[in-house]
C-alpha positions as CSV (number, residue, x, y, z in Angstrom):
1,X,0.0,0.0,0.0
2,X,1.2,3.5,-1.1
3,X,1.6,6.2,1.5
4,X,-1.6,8.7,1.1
5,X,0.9,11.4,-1.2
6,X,1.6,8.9,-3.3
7,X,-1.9,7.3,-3.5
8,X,-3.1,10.9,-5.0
9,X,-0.4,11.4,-7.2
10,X,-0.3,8.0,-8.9
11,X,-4.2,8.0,-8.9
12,X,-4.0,11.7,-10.6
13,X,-1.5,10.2,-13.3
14,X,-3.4,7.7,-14.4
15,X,-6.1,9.6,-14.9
16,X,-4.3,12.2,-17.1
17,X,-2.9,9.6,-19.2
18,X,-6.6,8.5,-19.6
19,X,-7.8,11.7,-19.7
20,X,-5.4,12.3,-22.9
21,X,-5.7,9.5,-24.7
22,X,-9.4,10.1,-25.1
23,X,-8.7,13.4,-26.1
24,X,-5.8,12.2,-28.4
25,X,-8.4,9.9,-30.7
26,X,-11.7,11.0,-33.0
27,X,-13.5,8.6,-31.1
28,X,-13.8,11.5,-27.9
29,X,-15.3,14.4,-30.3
30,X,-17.2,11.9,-32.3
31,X,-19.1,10.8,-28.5
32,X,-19.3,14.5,-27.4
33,X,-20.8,15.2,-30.8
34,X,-23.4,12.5,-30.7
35,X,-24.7,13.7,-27.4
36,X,-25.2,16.6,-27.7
37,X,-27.2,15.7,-31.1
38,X,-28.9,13.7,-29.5
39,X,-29.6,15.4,-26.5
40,X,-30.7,18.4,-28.6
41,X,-33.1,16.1,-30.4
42,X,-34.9,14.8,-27.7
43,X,-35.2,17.7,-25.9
44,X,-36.0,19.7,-28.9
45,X,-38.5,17.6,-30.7
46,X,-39.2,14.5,-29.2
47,X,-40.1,16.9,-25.7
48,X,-41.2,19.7,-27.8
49,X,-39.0,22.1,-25.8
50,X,-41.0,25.4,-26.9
51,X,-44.2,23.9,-27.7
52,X,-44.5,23.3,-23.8
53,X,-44.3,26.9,-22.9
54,X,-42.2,26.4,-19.8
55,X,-38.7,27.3,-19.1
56,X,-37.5,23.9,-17.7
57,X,-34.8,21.0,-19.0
58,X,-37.5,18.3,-18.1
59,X,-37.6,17.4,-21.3
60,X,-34.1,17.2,-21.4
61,X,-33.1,15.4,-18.6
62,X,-35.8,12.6,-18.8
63,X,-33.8,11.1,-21.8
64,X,-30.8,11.1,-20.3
65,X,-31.0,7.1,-18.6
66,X,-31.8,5.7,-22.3
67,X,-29.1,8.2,-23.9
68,X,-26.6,7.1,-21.4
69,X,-27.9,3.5,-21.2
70,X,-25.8,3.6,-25.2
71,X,-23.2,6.1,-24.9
72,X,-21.5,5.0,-21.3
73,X,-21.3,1.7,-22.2
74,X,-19.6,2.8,-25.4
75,X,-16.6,4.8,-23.2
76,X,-16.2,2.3,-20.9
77,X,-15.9,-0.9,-23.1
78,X,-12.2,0.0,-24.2
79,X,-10.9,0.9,-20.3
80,X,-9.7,-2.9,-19.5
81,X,-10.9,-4.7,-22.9
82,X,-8.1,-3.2,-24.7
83,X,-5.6,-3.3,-21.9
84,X,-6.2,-7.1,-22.6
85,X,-6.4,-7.5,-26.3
86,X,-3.0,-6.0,-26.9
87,X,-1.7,-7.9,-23.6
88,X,-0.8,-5.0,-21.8
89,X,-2.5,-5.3,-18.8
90,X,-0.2,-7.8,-17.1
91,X,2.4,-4.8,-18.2
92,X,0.3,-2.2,-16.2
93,X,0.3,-4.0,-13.2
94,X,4.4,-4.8,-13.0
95,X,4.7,-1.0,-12.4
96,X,4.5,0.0,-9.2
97,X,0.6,0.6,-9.4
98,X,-1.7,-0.9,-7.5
99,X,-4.9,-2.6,-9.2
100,X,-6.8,-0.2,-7.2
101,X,-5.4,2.6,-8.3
102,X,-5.2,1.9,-12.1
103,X,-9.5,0.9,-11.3
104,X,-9.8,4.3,-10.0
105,X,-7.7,6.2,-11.9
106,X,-9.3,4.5,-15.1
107,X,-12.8,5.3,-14.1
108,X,-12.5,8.7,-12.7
109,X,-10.6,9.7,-16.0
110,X,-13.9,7.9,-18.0
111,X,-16.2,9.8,-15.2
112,X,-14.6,13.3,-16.0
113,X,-14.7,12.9,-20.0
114,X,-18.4,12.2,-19.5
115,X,-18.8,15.1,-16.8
116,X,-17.0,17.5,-19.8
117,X,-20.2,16.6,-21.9
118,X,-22.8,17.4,-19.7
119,X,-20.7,20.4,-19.4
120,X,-21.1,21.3,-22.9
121,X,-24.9,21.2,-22.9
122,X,-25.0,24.2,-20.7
123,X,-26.2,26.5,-24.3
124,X,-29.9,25.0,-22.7
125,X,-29.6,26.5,-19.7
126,X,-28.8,29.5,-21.1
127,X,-32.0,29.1,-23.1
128,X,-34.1,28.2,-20.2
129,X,-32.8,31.7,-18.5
130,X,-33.3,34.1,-21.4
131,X,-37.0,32.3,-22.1
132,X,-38.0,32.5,-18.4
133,X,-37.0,32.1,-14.9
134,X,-36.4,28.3,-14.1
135,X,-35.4,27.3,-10.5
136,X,-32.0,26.3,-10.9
137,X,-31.6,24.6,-7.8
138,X,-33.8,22.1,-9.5
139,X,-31.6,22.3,-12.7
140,X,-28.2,21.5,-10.6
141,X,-29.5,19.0,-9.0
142,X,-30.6,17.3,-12.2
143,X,-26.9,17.8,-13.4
144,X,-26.0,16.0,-9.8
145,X,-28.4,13.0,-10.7
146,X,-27.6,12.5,-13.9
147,X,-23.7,13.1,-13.2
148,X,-24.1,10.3,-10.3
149,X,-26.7,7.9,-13.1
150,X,-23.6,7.9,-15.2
151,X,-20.8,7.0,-12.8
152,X,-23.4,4.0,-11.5
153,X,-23.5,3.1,-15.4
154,X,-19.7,3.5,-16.5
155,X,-18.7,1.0,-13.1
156,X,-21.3,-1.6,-14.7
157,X,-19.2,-1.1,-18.2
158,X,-16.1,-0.9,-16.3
159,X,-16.6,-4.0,-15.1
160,X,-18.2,-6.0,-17.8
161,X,-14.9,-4.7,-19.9
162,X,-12.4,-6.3,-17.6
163,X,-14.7,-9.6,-18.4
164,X,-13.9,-10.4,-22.2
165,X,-10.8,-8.9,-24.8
166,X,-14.0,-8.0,-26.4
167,X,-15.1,-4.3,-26.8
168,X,-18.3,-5.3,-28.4
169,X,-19.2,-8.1,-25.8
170,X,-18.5,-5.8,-23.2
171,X,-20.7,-2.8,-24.7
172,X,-23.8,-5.4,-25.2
173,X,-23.3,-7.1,-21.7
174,X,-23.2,-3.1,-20.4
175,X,-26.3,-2.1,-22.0
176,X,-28.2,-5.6,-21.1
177,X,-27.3,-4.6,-17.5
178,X,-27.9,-0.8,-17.4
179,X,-31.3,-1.7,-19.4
180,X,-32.1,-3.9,-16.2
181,X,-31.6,-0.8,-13.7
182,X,-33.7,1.3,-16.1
183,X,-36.9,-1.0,-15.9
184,X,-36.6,-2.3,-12.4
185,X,-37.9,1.0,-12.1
186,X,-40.3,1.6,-15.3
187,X,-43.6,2.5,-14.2
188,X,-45.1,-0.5,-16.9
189,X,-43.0,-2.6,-14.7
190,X,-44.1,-1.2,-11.5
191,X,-47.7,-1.8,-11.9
192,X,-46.7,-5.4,-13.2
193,X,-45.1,-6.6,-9.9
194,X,-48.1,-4.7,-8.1
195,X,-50.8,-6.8,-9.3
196,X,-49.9,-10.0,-7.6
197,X,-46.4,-9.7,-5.9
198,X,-46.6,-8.3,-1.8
199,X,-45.2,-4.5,-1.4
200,X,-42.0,-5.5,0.0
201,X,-41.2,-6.9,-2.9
202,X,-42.4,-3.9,-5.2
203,X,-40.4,-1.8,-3.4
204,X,-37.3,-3.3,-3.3
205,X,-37.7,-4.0,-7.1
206,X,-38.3,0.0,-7.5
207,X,-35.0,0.6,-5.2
208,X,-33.0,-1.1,-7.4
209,X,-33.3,1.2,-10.3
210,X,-31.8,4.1,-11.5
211,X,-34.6,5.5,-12.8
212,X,-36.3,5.6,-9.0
213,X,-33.5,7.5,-7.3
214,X,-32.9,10.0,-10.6
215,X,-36.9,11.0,-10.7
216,X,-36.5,12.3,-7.3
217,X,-33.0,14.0,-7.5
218,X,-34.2,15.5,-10.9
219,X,-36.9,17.2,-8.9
220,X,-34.5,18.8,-7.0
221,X,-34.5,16.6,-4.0
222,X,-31.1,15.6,-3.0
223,X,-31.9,12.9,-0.7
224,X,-28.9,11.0,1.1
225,X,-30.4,7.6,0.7
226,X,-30.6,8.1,-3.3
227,X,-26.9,9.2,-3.3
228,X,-26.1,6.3,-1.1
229,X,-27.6,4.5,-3.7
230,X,-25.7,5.9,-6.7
231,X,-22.4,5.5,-4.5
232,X,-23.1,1.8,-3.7
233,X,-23.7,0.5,-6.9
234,X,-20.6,2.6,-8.2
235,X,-18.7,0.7,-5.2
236,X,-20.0,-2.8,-5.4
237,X,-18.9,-2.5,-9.4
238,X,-15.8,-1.3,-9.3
239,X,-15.1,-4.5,-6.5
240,X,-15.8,-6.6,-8.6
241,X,-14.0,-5.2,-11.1
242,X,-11.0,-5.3,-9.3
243,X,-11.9,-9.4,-8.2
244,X,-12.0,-9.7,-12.5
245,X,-9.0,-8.6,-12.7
246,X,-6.8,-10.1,-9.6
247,X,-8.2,-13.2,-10.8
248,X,-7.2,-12.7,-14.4
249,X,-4.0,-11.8,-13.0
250,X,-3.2,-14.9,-11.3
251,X,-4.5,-17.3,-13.9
């Protein structure tokens, strides 16, 4: 175990050498482009921003778990995938880095690059502002739950990369689970389990779920237990993550 100093700094340098090698391939801008297109689309025309004559991003945030439910899994199936295709994993780990700090430093690098796109999308804000007066206490702390949604969804690709050399196994194995989360949660789903199953078991179906914990954040509730939530899930992932790739290691 590193002392603390050295914890931070190693943990800081992997995450700019992350950090730059996004930036340092097409594949970064092409993401950031496609989410904002598709974000603007959404909220735009599928949400008919202007037809609903109120200066909100509801429309905008509400697409956000089935927008990230694609796109994270698509940043986070290269993190260990790659490292194992071109067999450089087992060289990672004969530096003097610990496996938790390349997990960490790997997904806090991934979690920033996706925190500099919901960055980007601050033009709507801007819009909300100059077409009325939104509360934007509300409006951060839709940024918060959605920031939070997709940390809980880059751990599950995280982890279902260190799984396979695969990228595209571990994007379709990411979006299988992350689709899971979404419904557990899906008021169709919901009202399924509540016809015949008791309402212990309703509600720990509905606890599960992203979608659950986001609808209240997005509201502009910042509840401890929902952040609890996003944090545990982003913990238990990343765990096993690191139990992938120990045992990978040793094999």
């Amino acid at each position: 175990m590193h002392p603390k100093g050295n914890f931070v700094r190693i943990l800081w340098a992997i995450m700019k050498r992350e950090l730059a090698g996004y930036f340092g391939s097409p594949v970064a801008y092409v993401f950031l482009v496609i989410f904002l297109l598709l974000s603007g689309f959404f909220t735009f025309y599928l949400s008919r921003f202007f037809e609903a004559g109120q200066a909100d991003l509801q429309g905008f945030f509400q697409w956000h778990p089935w927008l990230f439910m694609f796109l994270v899994p698509a940043v986070a199936m290269r993190l260990w995938a790659e490292e194992r295709r071109l067999g450089t994993l087992e060289l990672l780990f004969t530096f003097p880095v610990t496996p938790t700090e390349a997990i960490l430093g790997k997904f806090l690098a991934a979690w920033c690059f996706i925190g500099i796109a919901l960055f980007l999308t601050f033009p709507l804000v801007l819009t909300t502002l100059y077409l009325g007066s939104p509360d934007l206490g509300v409006t951060f702390c839709a940024y918060v739950g959605s920031f939070l949604m997709a940390g809980v969804f880059l751990s599950v690709g995280s982890m279902t990369s260190a799984l396979t050399r695969s990228q595209v196994v571990s994007f379709i194995l990411a979006v299988v689970i992350c689709l899971f989360l979404i419904l557990a949660g899906f008021p169709p789903i919901i009202q399924m389990f509540s016809g015949w199953a008791p309402l212990w078991l309703v509600d720990g179906v509905a606890s599960i779920s992203v979608i659950t914990h986001f609808a209240a954040i997005s509201r502009g509730v910042l509840d401890l237990r929902d952040i609890l939530y996003y944090l545990s899930v982003m913990g238990f992932m990343i765990v096993v993550n690191g139990v992938i790739l120990q045992n990978r290691e040793s094999a």
